[in-house]
C-alpha positions in Angstrom: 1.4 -39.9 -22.4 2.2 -36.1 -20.9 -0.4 -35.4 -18.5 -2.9 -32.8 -19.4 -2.3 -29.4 -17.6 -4.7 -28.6 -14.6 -6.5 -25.4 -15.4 -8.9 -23.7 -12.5 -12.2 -22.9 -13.4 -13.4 -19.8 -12.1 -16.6 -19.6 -9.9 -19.0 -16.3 -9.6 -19.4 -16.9 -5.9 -17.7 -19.6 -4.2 -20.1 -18.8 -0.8 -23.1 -20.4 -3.1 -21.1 -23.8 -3.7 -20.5 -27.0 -2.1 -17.0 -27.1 -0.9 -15.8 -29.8 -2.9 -17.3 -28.9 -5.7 -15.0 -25.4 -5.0 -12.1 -27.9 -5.0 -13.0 -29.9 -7.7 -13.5 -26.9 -9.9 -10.1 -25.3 -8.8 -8.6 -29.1 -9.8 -7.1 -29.8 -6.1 -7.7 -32.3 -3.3 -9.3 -31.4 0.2 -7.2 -34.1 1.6 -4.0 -34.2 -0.3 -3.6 -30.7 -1.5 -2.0 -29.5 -4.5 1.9 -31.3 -5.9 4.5 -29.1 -5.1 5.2 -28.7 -9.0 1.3 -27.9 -9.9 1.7 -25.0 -6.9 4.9 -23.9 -8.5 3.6 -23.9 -12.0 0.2 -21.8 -11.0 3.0 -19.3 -9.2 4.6 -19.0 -12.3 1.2 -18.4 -14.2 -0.6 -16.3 -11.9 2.2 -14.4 -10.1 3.2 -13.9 -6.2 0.4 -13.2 -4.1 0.7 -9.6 -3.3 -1.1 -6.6 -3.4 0.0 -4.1 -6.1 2.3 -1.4 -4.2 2.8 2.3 -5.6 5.5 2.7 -7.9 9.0 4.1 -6.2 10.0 7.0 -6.9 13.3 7.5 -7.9 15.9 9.1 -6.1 15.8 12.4 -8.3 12.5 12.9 -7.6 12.2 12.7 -4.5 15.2 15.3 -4.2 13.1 18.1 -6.2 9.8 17.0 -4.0 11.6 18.7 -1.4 11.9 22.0 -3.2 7.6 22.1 -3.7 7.1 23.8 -0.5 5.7 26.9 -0.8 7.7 28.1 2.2 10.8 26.9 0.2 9.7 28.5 -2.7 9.8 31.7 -1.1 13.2 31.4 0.1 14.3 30.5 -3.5 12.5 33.9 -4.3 14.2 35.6 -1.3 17.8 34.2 -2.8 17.1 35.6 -5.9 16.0 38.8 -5.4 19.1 39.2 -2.7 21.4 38.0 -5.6 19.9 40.3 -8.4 20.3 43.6 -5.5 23.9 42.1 -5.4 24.4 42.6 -9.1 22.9 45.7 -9.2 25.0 47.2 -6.7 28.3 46.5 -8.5 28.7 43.0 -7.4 31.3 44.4 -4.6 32.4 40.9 -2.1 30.5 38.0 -2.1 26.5 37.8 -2.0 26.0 36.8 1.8 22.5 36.8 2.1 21.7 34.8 -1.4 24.6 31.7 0.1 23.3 32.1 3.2 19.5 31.4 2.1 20.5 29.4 -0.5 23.0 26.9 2.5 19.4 26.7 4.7 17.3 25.6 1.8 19.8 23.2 0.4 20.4 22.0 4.2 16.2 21.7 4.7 16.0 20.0 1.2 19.0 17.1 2.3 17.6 16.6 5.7 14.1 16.1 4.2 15.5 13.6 1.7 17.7 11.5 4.5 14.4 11.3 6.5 12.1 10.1 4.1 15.0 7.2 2.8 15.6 6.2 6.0 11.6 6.0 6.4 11.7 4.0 3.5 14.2 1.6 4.8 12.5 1.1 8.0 9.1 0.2 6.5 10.8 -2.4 4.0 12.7 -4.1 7.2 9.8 -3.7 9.1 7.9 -5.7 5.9 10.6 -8.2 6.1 10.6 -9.0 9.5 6.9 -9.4 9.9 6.7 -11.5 6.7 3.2 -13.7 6.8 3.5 -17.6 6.1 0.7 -19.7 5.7 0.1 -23.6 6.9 -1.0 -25.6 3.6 -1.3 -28.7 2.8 1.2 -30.0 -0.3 1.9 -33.4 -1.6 -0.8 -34.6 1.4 1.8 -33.2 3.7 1.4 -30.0 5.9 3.9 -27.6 5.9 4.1 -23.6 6.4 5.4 -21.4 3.0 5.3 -17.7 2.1 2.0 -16.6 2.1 3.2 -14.6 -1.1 3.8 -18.2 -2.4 0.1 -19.0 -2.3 -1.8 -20.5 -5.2 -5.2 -21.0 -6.2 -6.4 -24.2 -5.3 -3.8 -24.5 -2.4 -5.9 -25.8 0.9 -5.4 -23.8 3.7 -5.0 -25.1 7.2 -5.8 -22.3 10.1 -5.6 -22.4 13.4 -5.7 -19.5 16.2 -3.2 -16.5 15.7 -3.0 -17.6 12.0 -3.4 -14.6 9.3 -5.0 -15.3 6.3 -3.0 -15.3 3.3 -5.9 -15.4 0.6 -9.2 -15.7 0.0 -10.6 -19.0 0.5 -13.6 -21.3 0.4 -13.7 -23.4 3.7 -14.7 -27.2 3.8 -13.9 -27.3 7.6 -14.4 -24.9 10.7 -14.0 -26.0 14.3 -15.5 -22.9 16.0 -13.8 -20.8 13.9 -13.9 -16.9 14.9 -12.6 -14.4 12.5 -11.0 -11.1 13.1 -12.6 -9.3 9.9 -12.2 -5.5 10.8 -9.2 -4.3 8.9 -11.7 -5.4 5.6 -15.5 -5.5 6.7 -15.0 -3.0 10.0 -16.8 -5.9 11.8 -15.5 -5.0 15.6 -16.2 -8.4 16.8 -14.8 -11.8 15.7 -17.2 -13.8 13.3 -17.7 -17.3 13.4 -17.5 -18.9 10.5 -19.6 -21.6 9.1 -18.3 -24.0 6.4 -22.2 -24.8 5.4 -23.1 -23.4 1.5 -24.8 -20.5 1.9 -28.7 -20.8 0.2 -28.4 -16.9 -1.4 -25.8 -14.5 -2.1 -24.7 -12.3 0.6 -23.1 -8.9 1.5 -19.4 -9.5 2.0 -19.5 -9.9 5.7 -22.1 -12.6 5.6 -20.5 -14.9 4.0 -19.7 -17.4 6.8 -18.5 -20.1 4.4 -15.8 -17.2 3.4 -11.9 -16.4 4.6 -10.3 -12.8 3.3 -6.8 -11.8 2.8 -5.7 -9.5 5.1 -8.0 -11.2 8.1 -6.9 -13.4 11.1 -8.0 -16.2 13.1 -9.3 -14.9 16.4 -9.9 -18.7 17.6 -10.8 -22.1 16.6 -9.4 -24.3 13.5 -10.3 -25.0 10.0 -9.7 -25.6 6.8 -10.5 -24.0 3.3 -9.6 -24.1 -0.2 -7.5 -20.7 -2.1 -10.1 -19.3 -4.5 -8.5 -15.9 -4.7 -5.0 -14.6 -4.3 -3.5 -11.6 -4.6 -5.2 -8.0 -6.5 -7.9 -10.3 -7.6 -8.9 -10.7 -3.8 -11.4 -8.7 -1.7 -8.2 -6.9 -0.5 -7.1 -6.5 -3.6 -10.4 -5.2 -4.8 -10.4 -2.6 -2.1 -6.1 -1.7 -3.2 -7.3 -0.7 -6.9 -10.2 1.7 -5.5 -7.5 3.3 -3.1 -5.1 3.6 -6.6 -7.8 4.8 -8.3 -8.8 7.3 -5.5 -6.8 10.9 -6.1 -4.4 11.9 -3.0 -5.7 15.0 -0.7 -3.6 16.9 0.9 -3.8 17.0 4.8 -5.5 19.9 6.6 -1.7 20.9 7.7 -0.8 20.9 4.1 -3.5 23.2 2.9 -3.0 25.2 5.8 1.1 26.3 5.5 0.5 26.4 1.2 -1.7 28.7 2.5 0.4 30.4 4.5 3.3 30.2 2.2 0.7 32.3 -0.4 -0.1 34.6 2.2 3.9 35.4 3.1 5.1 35.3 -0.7 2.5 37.8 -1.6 3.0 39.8 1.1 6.6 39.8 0.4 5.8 40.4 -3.4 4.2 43.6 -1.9 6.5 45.0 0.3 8.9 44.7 -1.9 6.7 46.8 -4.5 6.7 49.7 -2.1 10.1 49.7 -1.2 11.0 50.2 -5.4 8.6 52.7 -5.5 9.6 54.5 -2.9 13.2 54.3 -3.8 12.2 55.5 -7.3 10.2 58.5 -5.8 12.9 59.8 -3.7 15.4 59.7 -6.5 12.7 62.0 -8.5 12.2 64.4 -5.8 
């Protein structure tokens, strides 16, 4: 007979419940851990445990980004007015100051491109090189995996220097001190208390708690994955940054400004040099 397949229920607020009922309810073991198979099989359901990362933009895109500036935008102006005086003028040799506007803007618009890809590539090696794993307990036996392999239900085995790779419920905690800053901006390490909690509590006071994104300032424990990936607190905190509209910096708003100020000014001068050349032809 096929055994059934182990579904997790989900719990409200896993600080308000007894640790094995946490386990019981997210159909592990405290002691033995998830299968191997069972972990790959809630992988396969639920996804890697990631946060959600922006969309990359494509290669085109980020080419015409570098043609927003309104200092760049102004040159394109300057090129263009250069190359319609060259027309007008009989078209007589070759349009120096349009090229030579036109070679600076395209030179300013590769350079700005090679910089940011080579950003790019330094964040994603950086990324690689400081990939997190995670000590779990599998098949009864510990071992150390991806912490983007992580699964609800998997128990979690932490120990000082260790960073958390989801949130979890814990059943043990040896003096057990938390570095919680990056998500409650708690300065100090908290200790942690693997004790159920009587009434619900702000996110910081929830002793019988571990977070994504957090580390182990000292001490040992262990704790049960209720939580992984945008469904944790980290996660929670990702989709309010997504959802949050980007600003530009106070440089940014401050050469746009500038760029307004120039182009306008250039818009103007330009004005009174036509109708000054349009008077003197009259006269």
């Amino acid at each position: 007979m096929a055994k059934p397949i182990q579904t997790p229920q989900p719990i409200a607020d896993a600080s308000l419940a007894d640790a094995a009922d946490v386990a019981a309810a997210q159909q592990t073991d405290l002691a033995v851990g998830l299968t191997a198979a069972e972990a790959a099989r809630r992988l396969a359901r639920d996804g890697a445990n990631e946060l959600r990362s922006a969309v990359k933009a494509s290669a085109w895109r980020r080419a015409l980004a570098q043609f927003r500036d309104p200092l760049v935008l102004l040159l394109l102006a300057a090129a263009a007015v250069a190359l319609a005086a060259w027309a007008v003028e009989g078209r007589h040799g070759w349009p120096m100051d349009a090229i030579v506007i036109m070679v600076v803007v395209v030179l300013n618009a590769v350079l700005g491109w090679v910089q940011e890809a080579k950003a790019q590539d330094a964040v994603a090696a950086l990324a690689r090189m400081t990939e997190a794993t995670s000590g779990v307990v599998r098949d009864g036996l510990l071992s150390r995996v991806p912490s983007a392999t992580l699964v609800v239900g998997d128990v979690l085995v932490l120990s000082e220097g260790d960073a958390v790779g989801a949130d979890a419920r814990l059943s043990e905690a040896a003096q057990l001190h938390m570095l919680e800053a990056s998500l409650t901006g708690e300065s100090e390490p908290v200790l942690k208390d693997a004790a159920t909690l009587k009434a619900a509590a702000a996110l910081g006071d929830r002793l019988n708690l571990v977070f994504k994104g957090t580390a182990v300032a000292q001490g040992s424990g262990r704790a049960v994955v209720t939580a992984t990936g945008m469904r944790s607190e980290m996660g929670a905190i990702a989709t309010l940054l997504d959802a949050t509209p980007d600003q530009p910096t106070p440089l940014q708003t401050e050469v746009a400004r500038i760029g307004r100020v120039l182009g306008l000014a250039a818009v103007g001068i330009a004005a009174v040099v036509v109708v000054t050349i349009l008077a003197v032809d009259h006269v």
